[in-house]
N, C-alpha and C positions, 0 to 999 in steps of 0.2 A: 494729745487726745483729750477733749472737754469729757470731766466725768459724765455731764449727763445729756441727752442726747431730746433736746428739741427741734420742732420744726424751724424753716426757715423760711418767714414769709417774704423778706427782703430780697433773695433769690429766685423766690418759687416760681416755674412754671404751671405747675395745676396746684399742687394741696403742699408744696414744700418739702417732700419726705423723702425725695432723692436729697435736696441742697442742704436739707437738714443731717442727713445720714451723711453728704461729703464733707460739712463743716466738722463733723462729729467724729470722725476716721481721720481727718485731713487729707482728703480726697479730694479731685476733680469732682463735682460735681456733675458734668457732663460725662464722667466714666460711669459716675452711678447711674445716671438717665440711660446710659446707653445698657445698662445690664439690667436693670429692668423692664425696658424694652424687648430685648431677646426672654426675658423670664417670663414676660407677659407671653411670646412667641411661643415659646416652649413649655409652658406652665398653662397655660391656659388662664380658666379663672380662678385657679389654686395662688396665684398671683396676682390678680385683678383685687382678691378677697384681702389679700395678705396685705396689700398698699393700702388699701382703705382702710382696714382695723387698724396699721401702725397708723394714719391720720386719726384716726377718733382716739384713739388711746393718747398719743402726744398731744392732741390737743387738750383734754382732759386736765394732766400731768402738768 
């Protein structure tokens, strides 16, 4: 696991912050897409908010 946890634009399909988040776990990338997709589902825009601010903050960072 990479101590610190950047986006990944090399990967990304919208803002990087799932491929960023599976390179950072050593995850599928594609499982994190897929679980923020249903958290989006399920979540509403409690998730929608949550994706965004982790994009503005790692990109900052």
């Amino acid at each position: 696991m990479n101590s610190r946890y950047a986006l990944d634009k090399s990967n990304a399909k919208f803002l990087g912050v799932c491929a960023g988040f599976g390179r950072w776990a050593d995850v599928d990338p594609t499982l994190v897409r897929v679980t923020a997709i249903l958290a989006g589902l399920f979540l509403g825009p409690i998730a929608i908010v949550a994706y965004l601010l982790i994009a503005a903050v790692a990109q900052q960072g």
